[in-house]
PyMOL commands that place a pseudoatom at each C-alpha (Angstrom):
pseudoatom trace, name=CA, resn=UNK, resi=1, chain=A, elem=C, hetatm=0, pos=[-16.756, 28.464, -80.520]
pseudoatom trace, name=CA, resn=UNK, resi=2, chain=A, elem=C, hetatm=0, pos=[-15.453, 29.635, -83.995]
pseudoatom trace, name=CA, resn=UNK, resi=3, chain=A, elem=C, hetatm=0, pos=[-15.525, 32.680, -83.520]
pseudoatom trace, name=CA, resn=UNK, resi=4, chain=A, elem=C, hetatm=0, pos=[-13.292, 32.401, -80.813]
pseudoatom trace, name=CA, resn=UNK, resi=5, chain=A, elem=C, hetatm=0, pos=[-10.883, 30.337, -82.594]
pseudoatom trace, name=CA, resn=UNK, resi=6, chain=A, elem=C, hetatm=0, pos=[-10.658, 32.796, -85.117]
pseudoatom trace, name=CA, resn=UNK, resi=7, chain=A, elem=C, hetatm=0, pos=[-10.486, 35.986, -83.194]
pseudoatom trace, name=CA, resn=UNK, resi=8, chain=A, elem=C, hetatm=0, pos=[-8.172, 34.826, -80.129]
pseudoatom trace, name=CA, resn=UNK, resi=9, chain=A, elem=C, hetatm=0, pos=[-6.892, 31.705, -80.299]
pseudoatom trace, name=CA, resn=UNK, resi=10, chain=A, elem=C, hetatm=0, pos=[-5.442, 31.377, -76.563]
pseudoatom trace, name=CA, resn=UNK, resi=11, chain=A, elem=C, hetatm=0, pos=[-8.636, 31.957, -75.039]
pseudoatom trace, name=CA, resn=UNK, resi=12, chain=A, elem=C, hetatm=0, pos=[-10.166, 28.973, -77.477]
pseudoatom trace, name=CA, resn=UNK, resi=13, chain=A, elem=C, hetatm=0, pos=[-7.487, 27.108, -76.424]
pseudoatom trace, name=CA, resn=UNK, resi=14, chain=A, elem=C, hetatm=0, pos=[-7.893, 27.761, -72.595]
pseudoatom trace, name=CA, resn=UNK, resi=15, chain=A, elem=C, hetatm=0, pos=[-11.952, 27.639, -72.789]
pseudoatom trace, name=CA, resn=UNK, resi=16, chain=A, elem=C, hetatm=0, pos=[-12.367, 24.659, -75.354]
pseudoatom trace, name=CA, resn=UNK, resi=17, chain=A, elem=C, hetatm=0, pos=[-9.475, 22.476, -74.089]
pseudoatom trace, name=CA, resn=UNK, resi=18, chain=A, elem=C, hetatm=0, pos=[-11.282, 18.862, -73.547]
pseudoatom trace, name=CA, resn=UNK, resi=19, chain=A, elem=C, hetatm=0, pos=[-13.152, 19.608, -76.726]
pseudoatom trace, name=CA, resn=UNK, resi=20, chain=A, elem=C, hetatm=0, pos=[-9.741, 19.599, -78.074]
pseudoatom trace, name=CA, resn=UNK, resi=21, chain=A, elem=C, hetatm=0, pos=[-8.938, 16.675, -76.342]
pseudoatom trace, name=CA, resn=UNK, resi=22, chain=A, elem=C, hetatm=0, pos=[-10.902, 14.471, -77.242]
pseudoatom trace, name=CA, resn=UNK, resi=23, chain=A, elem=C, hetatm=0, pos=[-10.675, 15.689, -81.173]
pseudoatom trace, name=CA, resn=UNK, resi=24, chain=A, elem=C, hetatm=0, pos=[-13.890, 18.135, -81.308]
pseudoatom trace, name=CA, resn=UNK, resi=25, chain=A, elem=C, hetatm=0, pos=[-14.155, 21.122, -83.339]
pseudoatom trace, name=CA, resn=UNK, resi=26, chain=A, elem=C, hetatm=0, pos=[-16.545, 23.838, -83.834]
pseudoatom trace, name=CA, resn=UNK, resi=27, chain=A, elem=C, hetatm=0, pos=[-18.141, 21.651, -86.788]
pseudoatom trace, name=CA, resn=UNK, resi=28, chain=A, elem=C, hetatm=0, pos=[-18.344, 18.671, -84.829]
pseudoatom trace, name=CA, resn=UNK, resi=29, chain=A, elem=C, hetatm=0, pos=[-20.566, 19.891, -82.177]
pseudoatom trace, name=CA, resn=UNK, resi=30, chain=A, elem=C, hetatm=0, pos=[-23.856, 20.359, -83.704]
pseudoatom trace, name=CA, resn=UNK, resi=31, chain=A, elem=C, hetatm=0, pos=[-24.100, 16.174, -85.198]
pseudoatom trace, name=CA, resn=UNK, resi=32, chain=A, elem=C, hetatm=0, pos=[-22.743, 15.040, -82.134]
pseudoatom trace, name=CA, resn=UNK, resi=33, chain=A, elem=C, hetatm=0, pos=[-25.499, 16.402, -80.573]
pseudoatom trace, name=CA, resn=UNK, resi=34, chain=A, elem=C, hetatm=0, pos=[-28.054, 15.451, -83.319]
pseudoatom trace, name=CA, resn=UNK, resi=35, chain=A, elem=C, hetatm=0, pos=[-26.857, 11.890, -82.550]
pseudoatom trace, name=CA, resn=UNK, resi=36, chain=A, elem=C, hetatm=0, pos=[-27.439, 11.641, -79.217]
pseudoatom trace, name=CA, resn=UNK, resi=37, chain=A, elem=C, hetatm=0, pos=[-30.708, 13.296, -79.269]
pseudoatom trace, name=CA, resn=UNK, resi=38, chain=A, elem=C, hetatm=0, pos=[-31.757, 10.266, -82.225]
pseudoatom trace, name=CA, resn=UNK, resi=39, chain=A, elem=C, hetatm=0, pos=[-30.649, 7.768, -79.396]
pseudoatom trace, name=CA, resn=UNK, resi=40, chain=A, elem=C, hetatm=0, pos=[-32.437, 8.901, -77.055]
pseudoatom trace, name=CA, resn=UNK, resi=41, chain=A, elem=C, hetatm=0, pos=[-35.397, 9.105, -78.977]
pseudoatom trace, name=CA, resn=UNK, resi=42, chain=A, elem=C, hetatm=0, pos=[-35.078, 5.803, -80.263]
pseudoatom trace, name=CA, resn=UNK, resi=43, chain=A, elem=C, hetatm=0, pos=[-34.871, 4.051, -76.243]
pseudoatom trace, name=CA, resn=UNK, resi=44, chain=A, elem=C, hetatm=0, pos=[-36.245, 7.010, -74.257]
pseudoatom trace, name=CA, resn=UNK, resi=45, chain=A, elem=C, hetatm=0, pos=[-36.077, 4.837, -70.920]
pseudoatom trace, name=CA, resn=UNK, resi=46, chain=A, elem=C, hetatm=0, pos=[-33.339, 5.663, -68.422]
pseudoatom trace, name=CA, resn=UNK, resi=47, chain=A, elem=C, hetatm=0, pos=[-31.298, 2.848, -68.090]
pseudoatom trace, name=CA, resn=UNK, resi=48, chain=A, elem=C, hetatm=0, pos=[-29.949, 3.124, -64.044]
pseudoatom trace, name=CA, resn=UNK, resi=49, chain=A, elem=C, hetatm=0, pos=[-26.738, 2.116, -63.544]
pseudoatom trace, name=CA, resn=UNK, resi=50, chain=A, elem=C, hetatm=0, pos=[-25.841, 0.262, -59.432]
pseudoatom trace, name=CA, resn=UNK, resi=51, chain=A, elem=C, hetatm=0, pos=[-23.982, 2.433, -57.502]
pseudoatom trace, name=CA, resn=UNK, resi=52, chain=A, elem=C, hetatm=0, pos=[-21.057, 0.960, -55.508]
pseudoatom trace, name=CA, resn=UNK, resi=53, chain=A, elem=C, hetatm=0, pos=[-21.910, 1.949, -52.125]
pseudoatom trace, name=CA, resn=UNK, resi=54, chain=A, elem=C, hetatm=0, pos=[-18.399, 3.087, -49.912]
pseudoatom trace, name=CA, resn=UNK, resi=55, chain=A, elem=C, hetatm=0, pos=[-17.609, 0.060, -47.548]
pseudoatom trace, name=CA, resn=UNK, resi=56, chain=A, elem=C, hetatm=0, pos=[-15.871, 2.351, -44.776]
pseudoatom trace, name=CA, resn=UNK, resi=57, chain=A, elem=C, hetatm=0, pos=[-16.610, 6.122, -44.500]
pseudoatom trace, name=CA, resn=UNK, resi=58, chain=A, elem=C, hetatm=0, pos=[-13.299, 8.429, -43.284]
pseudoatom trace, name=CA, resn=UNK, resi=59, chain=A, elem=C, hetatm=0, pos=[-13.748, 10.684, -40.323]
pseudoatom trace, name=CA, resn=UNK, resi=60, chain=A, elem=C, hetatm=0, pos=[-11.931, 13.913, -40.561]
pseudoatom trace, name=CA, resn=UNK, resi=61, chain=A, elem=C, hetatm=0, pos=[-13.270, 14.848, -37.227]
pseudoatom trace, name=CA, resn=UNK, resi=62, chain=A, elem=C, hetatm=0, pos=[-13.417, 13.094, -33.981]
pseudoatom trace, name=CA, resn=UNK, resi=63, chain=A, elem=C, hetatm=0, pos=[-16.897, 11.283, -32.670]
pseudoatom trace, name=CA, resn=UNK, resi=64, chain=A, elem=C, hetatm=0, pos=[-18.303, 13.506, -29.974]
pseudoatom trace, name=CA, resn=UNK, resi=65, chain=A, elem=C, hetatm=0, pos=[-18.792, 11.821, -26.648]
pseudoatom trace, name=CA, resn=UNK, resi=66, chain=A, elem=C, hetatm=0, pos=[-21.588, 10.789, -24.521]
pseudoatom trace, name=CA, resn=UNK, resi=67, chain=A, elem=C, hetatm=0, pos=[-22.151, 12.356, -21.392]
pseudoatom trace, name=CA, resn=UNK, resi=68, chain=A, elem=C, hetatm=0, pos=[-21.107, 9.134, -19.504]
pseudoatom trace, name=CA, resn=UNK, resi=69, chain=A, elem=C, hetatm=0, pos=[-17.988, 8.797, -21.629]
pseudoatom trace, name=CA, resn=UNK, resi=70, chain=A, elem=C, hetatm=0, pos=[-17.230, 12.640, -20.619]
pseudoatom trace, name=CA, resn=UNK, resi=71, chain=A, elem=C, hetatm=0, pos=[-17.749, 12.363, -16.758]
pseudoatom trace, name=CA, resn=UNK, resi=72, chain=A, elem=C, hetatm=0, pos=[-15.439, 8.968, -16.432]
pseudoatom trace, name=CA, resn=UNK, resi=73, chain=A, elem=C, hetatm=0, pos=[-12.821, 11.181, -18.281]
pseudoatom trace, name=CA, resn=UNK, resi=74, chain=A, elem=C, hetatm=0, pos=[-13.148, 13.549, -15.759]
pseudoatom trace, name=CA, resn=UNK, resi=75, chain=A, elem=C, hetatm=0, pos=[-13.382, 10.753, -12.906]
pseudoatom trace, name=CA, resn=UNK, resi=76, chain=A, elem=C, hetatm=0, pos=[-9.993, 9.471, -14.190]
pseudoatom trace, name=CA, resn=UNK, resi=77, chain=A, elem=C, hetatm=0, pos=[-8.343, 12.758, -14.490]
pseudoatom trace, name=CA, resn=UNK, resi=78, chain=A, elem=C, hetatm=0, pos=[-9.350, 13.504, -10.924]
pseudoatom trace, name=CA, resn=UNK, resi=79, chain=A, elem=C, hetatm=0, pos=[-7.818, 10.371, -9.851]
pseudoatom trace, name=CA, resn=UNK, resi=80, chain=A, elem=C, hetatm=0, pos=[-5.075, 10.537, -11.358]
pseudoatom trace, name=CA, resn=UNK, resi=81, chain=A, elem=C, hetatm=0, pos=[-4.323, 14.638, -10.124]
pseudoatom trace, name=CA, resn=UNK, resi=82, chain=A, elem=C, hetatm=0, pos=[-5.249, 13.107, -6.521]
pseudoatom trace, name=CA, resn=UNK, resi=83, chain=A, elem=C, hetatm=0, pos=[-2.654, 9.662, -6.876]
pseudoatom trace, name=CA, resn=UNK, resi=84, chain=A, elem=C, hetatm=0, pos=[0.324, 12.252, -8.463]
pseudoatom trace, name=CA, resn=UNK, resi=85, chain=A, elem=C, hetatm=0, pos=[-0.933, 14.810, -5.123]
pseudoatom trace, name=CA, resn=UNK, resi=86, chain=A, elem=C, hetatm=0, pos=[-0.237, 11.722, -2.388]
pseudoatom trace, name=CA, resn=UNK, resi=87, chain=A, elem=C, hetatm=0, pos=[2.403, 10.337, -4.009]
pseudoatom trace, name=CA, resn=UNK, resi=88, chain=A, elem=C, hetatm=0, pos=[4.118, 14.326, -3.534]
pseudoatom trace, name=CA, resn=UNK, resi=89, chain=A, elem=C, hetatm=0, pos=[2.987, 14.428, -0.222]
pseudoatom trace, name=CA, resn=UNK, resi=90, chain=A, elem=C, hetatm=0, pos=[4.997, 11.395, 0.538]
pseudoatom trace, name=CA, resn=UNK, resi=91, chain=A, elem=C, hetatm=0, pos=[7.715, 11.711, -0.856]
pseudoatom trace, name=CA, resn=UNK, resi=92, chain=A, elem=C, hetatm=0, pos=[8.168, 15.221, 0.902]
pseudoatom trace, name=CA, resn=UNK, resi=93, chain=A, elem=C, hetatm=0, pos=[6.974, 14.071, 4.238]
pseudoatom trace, name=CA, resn=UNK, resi=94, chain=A, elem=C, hetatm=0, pos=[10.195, 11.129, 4.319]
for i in range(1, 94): cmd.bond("trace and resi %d" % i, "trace and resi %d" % (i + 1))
show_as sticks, trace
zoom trace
């Protein structure tokens, strides 16, 4: 990380840049992790935190249908082909 900063400064800023956020420099690396392993030495246990759990789940795709719901679909499109057939049939008959 210093290195970097020293020898090209655009790629430290482009590769560091939420280190630089939140205030961190190449110094400030090495106690910050000194610190948090001391805390987790001193309460080793893994403290779990709930989870919310997602009320509703979104669909991007549709539900596949059963094979019942498939065959009235095609029962209905039949009837319907057959009603718009008749209705031609009378209409040219007249």
């Amino acid at each position: 990380m210093r290195y970097l900063s020293e020898e090209d400064n655009e790629r430290y800023q482009k590769h560091f840049s939420a280190y630089i956020k939140e205030g961190l420099g190449p110094d400030d690396i090495e106690p910050m992790y000194k610190k948090a392993h001391e805390m987790i030495r001193a309460d080793p246990v893994i403290q779990v935190k709930e989870r919310k759990k997602m009320e509703t789940q979104k669909r991007w795709t549709k539900q596949k249908l059963t094979l019942a719901q498939r065959k009235s679909k095609i029962k209905q499109k039949k009837a319907s082909f057959l009603r718009q057939f008749k209705t031609d049939d009378d209409e040219s008959e007249d």
